[in-house]
DODOFI-605204 format. One record per residue (C-alpha): residue in three letters; y, z, x. Coordinates in steps of 0.5 Angstrom, whole numbers, padded with zeros to 4 digits, always signed. Layout:
alaYZX...
This chain:
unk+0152+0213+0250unk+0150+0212+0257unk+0154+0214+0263unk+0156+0207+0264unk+0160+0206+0257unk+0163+0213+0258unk+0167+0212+0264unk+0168+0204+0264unk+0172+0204+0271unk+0166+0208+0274unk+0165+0203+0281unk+0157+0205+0281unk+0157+0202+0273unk+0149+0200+0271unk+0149+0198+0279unk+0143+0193+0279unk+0141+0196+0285unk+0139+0203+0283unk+0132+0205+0283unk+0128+0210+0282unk+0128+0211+0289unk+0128+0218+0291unk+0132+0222+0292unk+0127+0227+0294unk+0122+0221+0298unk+0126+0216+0298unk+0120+0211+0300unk+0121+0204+0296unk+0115+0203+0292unk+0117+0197+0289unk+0118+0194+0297unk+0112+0197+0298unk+0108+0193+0291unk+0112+0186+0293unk+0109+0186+0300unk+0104+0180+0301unk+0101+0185+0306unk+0098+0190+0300unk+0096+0197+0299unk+0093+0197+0306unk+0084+0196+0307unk+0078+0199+0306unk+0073+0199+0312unk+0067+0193+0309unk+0062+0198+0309unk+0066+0203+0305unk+0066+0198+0300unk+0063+0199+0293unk+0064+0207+0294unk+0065+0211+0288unk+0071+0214+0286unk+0072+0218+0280unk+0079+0218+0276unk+0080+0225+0272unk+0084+0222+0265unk+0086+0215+0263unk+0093+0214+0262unk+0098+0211+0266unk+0097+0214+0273unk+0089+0213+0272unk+0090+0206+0271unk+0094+0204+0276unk+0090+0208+0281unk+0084+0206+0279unk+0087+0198+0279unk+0089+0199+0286unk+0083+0202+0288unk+0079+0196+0285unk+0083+0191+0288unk+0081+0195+0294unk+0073+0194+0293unk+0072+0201+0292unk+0069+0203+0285unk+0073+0207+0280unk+0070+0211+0276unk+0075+0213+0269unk+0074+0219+0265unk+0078+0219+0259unk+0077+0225+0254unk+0081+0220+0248unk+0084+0213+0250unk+0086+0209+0255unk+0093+0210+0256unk+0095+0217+0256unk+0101+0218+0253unk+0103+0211+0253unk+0100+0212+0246unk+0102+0206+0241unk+0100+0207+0234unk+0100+0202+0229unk+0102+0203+0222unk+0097+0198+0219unk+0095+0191+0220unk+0096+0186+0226unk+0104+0184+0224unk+0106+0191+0222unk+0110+0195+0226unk+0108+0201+0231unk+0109+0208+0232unk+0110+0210+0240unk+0108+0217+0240unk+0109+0217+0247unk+0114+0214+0251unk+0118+0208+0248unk+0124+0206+0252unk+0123+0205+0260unk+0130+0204+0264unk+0130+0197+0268unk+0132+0202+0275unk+0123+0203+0274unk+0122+0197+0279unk+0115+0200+0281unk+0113+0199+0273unk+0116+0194+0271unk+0111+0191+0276unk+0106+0192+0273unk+0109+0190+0266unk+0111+0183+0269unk+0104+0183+0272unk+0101+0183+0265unk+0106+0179+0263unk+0109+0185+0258unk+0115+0182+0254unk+0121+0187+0254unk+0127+0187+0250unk+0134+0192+0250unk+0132+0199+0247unk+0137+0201+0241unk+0140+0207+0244unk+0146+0210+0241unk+0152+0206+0242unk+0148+0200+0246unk+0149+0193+0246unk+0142+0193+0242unk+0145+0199+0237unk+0149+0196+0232unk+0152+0202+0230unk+0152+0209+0231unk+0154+0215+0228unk+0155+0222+0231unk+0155+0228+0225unk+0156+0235+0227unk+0159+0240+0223unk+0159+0236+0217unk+0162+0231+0218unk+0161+0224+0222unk+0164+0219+0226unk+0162+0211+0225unk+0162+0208+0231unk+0160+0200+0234unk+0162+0202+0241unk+0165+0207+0246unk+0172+0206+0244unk+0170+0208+0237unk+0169+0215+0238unk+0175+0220+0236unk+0178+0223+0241unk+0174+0230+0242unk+0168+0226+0244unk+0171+0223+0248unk+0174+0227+0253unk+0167+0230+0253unk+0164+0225+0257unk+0170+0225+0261unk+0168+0232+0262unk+0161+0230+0264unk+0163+0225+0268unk+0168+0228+0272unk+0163+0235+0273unk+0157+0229+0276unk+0164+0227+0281unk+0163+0234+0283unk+0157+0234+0286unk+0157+0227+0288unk+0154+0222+0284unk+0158+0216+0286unk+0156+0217+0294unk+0149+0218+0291unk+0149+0212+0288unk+0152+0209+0293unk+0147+0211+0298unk+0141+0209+0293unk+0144+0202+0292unk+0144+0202+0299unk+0137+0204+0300unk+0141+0208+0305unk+0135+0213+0307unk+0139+0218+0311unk+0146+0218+0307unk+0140+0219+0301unk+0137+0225+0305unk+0144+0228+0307unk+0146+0228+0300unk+0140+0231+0296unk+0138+0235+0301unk+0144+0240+0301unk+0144+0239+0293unk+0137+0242+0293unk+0139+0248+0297unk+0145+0249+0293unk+0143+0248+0286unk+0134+0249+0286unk+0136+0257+0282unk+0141+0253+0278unk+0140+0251+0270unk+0143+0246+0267unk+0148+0249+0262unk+0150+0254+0269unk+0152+0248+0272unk+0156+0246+0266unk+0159+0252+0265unk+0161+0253+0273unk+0163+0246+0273unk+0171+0245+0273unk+0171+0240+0269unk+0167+0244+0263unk+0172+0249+0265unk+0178+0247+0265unk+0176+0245+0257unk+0173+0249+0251unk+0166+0252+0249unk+0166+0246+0244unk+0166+0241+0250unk+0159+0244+0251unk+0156+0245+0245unk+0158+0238+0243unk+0155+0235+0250unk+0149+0239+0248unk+0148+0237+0241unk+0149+0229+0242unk+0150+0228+0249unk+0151+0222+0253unk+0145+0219+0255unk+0139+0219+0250unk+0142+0224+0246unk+0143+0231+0246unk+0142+0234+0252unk+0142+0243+0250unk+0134+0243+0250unk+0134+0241+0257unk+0139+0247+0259unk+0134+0252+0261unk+0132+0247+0266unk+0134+0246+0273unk+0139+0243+0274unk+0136+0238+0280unk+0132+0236+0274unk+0138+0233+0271unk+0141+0230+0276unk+0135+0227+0278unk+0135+0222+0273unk+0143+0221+0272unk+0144+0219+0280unk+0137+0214+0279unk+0139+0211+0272unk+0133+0214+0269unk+0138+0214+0263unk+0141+0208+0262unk+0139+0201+0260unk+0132+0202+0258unk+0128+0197+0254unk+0122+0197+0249unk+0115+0193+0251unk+0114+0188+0246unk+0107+0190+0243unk+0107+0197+0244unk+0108+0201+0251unk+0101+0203+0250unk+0099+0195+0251unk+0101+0196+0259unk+0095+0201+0261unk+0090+0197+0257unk+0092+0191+0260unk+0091+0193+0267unk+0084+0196+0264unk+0083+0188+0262unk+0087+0185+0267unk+0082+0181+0273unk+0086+0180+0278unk+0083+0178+0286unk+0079+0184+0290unk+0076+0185+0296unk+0068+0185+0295unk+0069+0184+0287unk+0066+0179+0285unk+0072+0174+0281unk+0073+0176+0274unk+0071+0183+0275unk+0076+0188+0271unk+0076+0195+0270unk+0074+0194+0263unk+0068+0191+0266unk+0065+0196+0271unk+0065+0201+0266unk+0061+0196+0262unk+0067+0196+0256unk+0068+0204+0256unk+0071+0210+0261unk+0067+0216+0261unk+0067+0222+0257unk+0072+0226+0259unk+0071+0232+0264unk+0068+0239+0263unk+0067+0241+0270unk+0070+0239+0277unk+0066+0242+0283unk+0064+0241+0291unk+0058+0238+0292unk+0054+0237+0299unk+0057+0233+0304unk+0064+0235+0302unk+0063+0231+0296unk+0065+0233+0289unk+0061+0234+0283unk+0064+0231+0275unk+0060+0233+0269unk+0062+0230+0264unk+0063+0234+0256unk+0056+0232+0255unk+0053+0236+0260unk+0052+0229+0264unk+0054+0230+0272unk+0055+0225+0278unk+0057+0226+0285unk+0063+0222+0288unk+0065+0221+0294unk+0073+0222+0293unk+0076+0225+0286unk+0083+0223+0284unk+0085+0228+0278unk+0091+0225+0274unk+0091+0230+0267unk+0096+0235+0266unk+0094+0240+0271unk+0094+0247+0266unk+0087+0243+0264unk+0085+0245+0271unk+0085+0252+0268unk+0084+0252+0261unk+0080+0246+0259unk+0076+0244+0266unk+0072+0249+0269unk+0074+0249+0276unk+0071+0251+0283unk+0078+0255+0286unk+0076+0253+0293unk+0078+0245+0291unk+0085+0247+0292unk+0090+0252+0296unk+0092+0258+0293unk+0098+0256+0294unk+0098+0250+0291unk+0093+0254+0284unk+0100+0258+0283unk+0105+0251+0283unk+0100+0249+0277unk+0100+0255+0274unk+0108+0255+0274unk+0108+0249+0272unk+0113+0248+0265unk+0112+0243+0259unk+0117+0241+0255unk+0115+0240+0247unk+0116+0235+0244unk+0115+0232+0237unk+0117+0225+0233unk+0116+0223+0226unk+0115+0215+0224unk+0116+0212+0217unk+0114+0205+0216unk+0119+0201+0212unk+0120+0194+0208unk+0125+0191+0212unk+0131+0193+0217unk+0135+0195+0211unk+0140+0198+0215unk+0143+0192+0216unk+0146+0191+0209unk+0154+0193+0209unk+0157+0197+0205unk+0162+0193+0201unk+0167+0198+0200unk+0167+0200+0208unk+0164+0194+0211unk+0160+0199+0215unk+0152+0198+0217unk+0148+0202+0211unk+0145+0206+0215unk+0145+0208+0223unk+0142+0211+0230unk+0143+0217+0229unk+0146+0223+0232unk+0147+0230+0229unk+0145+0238+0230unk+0141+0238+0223unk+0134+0239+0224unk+0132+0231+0225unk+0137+0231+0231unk+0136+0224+0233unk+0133+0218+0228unk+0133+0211+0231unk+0131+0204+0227unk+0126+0200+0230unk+0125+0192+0230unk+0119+0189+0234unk+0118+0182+0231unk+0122+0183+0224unk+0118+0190+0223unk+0121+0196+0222unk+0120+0202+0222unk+0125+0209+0223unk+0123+0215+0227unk+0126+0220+0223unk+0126+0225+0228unk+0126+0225+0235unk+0126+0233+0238unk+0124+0237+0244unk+0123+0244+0245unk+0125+0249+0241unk+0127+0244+0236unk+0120+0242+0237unk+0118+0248+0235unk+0121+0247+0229unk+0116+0242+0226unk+0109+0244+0228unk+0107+0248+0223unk+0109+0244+0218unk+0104+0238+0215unk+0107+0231+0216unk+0108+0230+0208unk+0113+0236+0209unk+0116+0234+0215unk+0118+0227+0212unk+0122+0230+0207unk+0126+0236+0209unk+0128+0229+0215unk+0129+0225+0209unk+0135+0231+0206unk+0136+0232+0213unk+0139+0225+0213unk+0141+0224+0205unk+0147+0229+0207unk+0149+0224+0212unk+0148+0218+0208unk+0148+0221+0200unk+0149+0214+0198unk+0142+0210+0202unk+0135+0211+0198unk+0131+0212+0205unk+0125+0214+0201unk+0125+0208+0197unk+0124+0203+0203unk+0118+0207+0206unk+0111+0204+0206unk+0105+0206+0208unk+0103+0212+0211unk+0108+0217+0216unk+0106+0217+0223unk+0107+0224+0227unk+0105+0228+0234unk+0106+0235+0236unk+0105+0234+0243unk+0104+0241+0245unk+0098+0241+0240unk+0094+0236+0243unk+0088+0240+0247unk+0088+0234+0252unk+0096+0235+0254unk+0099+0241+0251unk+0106+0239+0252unk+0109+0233+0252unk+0112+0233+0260unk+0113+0238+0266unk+0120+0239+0266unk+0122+0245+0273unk+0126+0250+0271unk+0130+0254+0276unk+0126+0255+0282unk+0121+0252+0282unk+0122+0246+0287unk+0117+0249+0291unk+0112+0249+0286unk+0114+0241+0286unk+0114+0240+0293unk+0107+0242+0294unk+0104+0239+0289unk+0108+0233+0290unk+0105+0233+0298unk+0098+0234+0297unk+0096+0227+0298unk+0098+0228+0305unk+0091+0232+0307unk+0090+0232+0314unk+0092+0240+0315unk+0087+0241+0310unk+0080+0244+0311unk+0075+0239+0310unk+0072+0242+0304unk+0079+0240+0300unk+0080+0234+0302unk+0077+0228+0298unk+0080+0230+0292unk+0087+0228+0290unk+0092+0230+0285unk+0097+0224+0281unk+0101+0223+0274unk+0107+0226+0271unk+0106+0233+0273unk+0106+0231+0281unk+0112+0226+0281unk+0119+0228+0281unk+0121+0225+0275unk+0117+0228+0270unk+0117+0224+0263unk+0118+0217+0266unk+0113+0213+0267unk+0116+0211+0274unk+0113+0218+0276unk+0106+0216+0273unk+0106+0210+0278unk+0109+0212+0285unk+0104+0219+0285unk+0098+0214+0283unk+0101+0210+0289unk+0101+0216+0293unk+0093+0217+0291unk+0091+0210+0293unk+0094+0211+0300unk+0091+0218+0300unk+0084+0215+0298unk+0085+0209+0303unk+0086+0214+0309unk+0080+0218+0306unk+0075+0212+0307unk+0077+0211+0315unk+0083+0205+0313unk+0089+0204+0313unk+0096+0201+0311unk+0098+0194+0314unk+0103+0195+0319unk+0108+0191+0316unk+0108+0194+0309unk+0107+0202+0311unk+0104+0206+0305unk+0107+0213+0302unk+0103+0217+0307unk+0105+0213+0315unk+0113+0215+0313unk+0111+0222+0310unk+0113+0226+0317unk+0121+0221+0316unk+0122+0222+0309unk+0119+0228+0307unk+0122+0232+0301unk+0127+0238+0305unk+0122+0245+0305unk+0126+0251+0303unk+0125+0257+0306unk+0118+0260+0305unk+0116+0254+0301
């Protein structure tokens, strides 16, 4: 239920031109890929330099693509996959449906992105969510009792007023002038705005926000309990409530939250296009990719992280292999740097050590089924109703969606977070498949799930996996200048020699944790970084992240 479809006579409804810009850098990435100028130049006799790139998601990939074209030789360490937690697993067979354990739904406002997915020539199509266009239905149950609804204005009543009242509370701290301003690209007018919501709202959690709100106020408790069991959006919303509110609104003014699609293919077919693609480099010669400076596979993954003579850096590799490199971008999840990778502490500020030990990571876990076939597109006889639906409840599963690429299908049973995650990680797949299944027999008694499964059941748990320990970082009060300093590290100048050279990139670094825009803008970020540290620079005409850093800098909080 997007904000859009909650409040039809919003005047910023699914404005084309919001993006993903800012608003706490309110840089145009998106301008800054589409210019014919580039990303800038590297000095001829630079060329060829190795660069290593700590960690092969998303934000590797995109760095070391962009660092390729600049004749520059990236060095990939990657301790599982190319793609990180773009991880698209498939059920079995090159015509069945895929399991995407990581990211799934992508919001058009990720103009940088989706120029990359346009780049390897990914086709999306619209994301079911509840009650979109892509959603034949969808059912909202809580407390027992369930509402079947085609569109918006199938809700009852209650549950219509509790998106008026999210609206109403987003008025109040201007969301529509905030819209307005990023459709305009209106960079003071987005600066003024943000900058004030910062001041007022950094040691805000989301459900104080809610209940400070004159909106939630002028309603009942069951507003908000309501609001955050099935949300508007995505889902429910009340495992985001111990974060900070400026983490909400972040993704709210930018329609992170809306008009999501789904890559054909699996979203994972994005990074390990970008590995395969040979697109035109400086000093390369044609035909160079990725993949094939790697010699078809990256590195092992890294164990240790060092300074070397000459303020180079030394990587070695969990087989005990090391090289020195001239500059090193880490884009893993930073709490590997103290518990998985052994770190030389002077490498980075001591201020900027806490802002990675500060970091939090929401949990997150999926459960997938392979089915025969879409069979929730049967109609009952008796109701005229979809079988089956996009689900949306306050049992254990919270959120189950049906999947169709190409005439596969699958389910995700269960889509969860935090706490609700939580509840799912000691328990083996097989067991968290069926108390799913009586989670939704209770919703739909007359509908044998079970009976269409085929194949074996797909899971995660990604606060389990050693190479990432949660799924995203999610700020929580107080922490915006924890965000800051990570964010600004690509900018080195006023550092000391010895801690220049190696930069930070990826889902932590960025604003926008959990969206891929994040992974690659603070790759972009990385590139410029790297750019400056080999004596280039950006073309005039197309000034990077870094040559507006002074003008458009994040607001620094006292003591920050």
């Amino acid at each position: 239920m997007t904000t859009a479809q909650t409040t039809p006579d919003a005047p910023t409804q699914h404005d084309a031109g919001v993006t993903m810009l800012g608003p706490d850098f309110p840089f145009s990435y998106d301008e800054l890929l589409e210019s014919p100028a580039g990303l800038g130049s590297i000095p001829a006799d630079h060329h060829g330099r190795e660069v290593a790139i700590v960690g092969g998601g998303l934000s590797g990939i995109v760095t070391a693509y962009e660092l390729m074209r600049l004749g520059l030789r990236p060095v990939i360490y990657e301790a599982d996959q190319i793609g990180g937690r773009l991880r698209s697993q498939p059920f079995g067979g090159p015509h069945g449906p895929i399991a995407e354990l990581g990211g799934m739904r992508f919001p058009l406002s990720s103009k940088a992105l989706f120029h990359y997915i346009d780049k390897v020539g990914l086709r999306t199509s619209p994301f079911p969510n509840p009650l979109s266009e892509a959603t034949p239905s969808t059912v909202i149950e809580l407390e027992g009792r369930s509402h079947y609804a085609r569109t918006y204005d199938d809700l009852p009543a209650f549950l219509k007023d509790v998106a008026d009242a999210w609206y109403e509370a987003l008025l109040e701290v201007g969301f529509a002038d905030m819209q307005k301003a990023l459709a305009d690209r209106d960079v003071p007018r987005i600066k003024e705005l943000w900058d004030e919501l910062v001041l007022a709202l950094d040691e805000e959690t989301f459900s104080g926000f809610l209940a400070n709100s004159k909106a939630f106020q002028s309603r009942s408790f069951k507003h908000r309990e309501a609001f955050g069991q099935v949300g508007f959006g995505t889902g429910g919303w009340d495992t985001d409530f111990p974060n900070s509110m400026l983490e909400i609104l972040r993704v709210i003014f930018t329609n992170a939250d809306e008009d999501h699609q789904m890559i054909h293919g699996g979203a994972q077919a994005l990074p390990v296009g970008l590995w395969s693609a040979t697109p035109d480099c400086a000093h390369w010669p044609a035909g160079t990719s990725l993949e094939s400076l790697h010699g078809g596979s990256p590195m092992p993954g890294v164990a240790r992280i060092m300074p070397a003579d000459g303020d180079r850096f030394e990587i070695t590799d969990r087989w005990g292999t090391a090289r020195t490199y001239d500059a090193v971008v880490v884009t893993c999840q930073v709490w590997l740097l103290s518990a998985r990778i052994d770190v030389d502490e002077s490498l980075f500020p001591s201020e900027l050590w806490t802002a990675m030990e500060r970091t939090h990571y929401m949990q997150s876990s999926k459960t997938f089924v392979r089915v025969d076939r879409p069979f929730w597109k049967d109609v009952d006889p008796d109701t005229g109703r979809d079988v089956m639906s996009m689900t949306l409840t306050d049992r254990l599963s919270r959120a189950t969606y049906l999947l169709e690429d190409d005439g596969a299908a699958s389910i995700c049973l269960s889509y969860t977070w935090n706490d609700d995650a939580l509840k799912w990680l000691a328990l083996p797949v097989e067991e968290r498949v069926r108390l799913q299944l009586h989670s939704l027999r209770k919703i739909y008694p007359g509908v044998d799930i079970a009976s269409h499964i085929v194949g074996d059941p797909i899971t995660v748990s990604w606060e389990s996996d050693p190479n990432f320990m949660g799924a995203f970082k999610a700020n929580l009060p107080g922490h915006y200048r924890y965000q800051r300093r990570l964010f600004a590290h690509f900018v080195q100048e006023h550092l000391p020699a010895h801690q220049r050279g190696i930069f930070l990139a990826g889902d932590d670094i960025s604003w926008t944790a959990g969206w891929a825009e994040g992974a690659v803008t603070t790759a972009l970020n990385a590139v410029w970084g790297i750019v400056h540290h080999f004596g280039g620079a950006s073309a005039p005409e197309n000034p990077g992240p870094g040559d507006r850093f002074a003008e458009l800098a994040p607001v620094e909080l006292p003591g920050g």
